[in-house]
N, C-alpha and C positions, 0 to 999 in steps of 0.2 A: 634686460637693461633698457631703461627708456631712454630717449635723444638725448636729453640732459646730462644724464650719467654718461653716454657713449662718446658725445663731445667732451667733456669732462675729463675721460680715463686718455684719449687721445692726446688731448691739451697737456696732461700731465706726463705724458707716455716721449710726448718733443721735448718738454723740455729737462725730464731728465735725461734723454737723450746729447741732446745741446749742452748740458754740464759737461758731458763727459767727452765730446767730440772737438775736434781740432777745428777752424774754418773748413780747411780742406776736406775734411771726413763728414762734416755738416753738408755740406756741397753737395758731395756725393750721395751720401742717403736720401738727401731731398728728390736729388735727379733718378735713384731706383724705385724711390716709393711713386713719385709721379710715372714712373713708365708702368708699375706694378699694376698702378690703380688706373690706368689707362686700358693695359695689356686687359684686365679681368674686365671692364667695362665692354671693350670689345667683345671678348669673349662670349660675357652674358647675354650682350644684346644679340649675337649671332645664333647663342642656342635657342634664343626665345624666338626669331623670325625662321632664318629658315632650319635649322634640324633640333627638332622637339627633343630628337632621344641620337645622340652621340658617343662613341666611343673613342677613349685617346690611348696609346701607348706611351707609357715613361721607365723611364730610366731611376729605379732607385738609388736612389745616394748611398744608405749603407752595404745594399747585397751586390750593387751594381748589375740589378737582373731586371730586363724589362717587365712592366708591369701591365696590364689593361685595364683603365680604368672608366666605365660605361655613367652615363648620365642618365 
């Protein structure tokens, strides 16, 4: 997908979002996806300086059994 298209499907992706959400529920998604896209920024910039190769443990949602998951 090139920028154009990727801006594009996002652009469309709010505001069918924004049809369907309350003020209040607009609010909030805006305020998880900005922490979202904050948290993984973080994230990435910290595997890229200092640890090249990382391993995380999670918590699956459906089996609720911890996972390992290695970069």
């Amino acid at each position: 997908m090139n920028p154009c298209e990727l801006t594009m499907s996002v652009t469309a992706l709010a505001n069918a979002m924004a049809c369907r959400l309350s003020d209040d529920e607009l609010d909030l998604a805006a305020a998880l996806f900005s922490q979202l896209g904050d948290t993984l920024a973080t994230i990435s910039t910290r595997r890229l300086s200092a640890f090249p190769s990382i391993s995380c443990r999670v918590l699956m949602p459906r089996s609720g059994k911890l996972s390992d998951i290695s970069h």
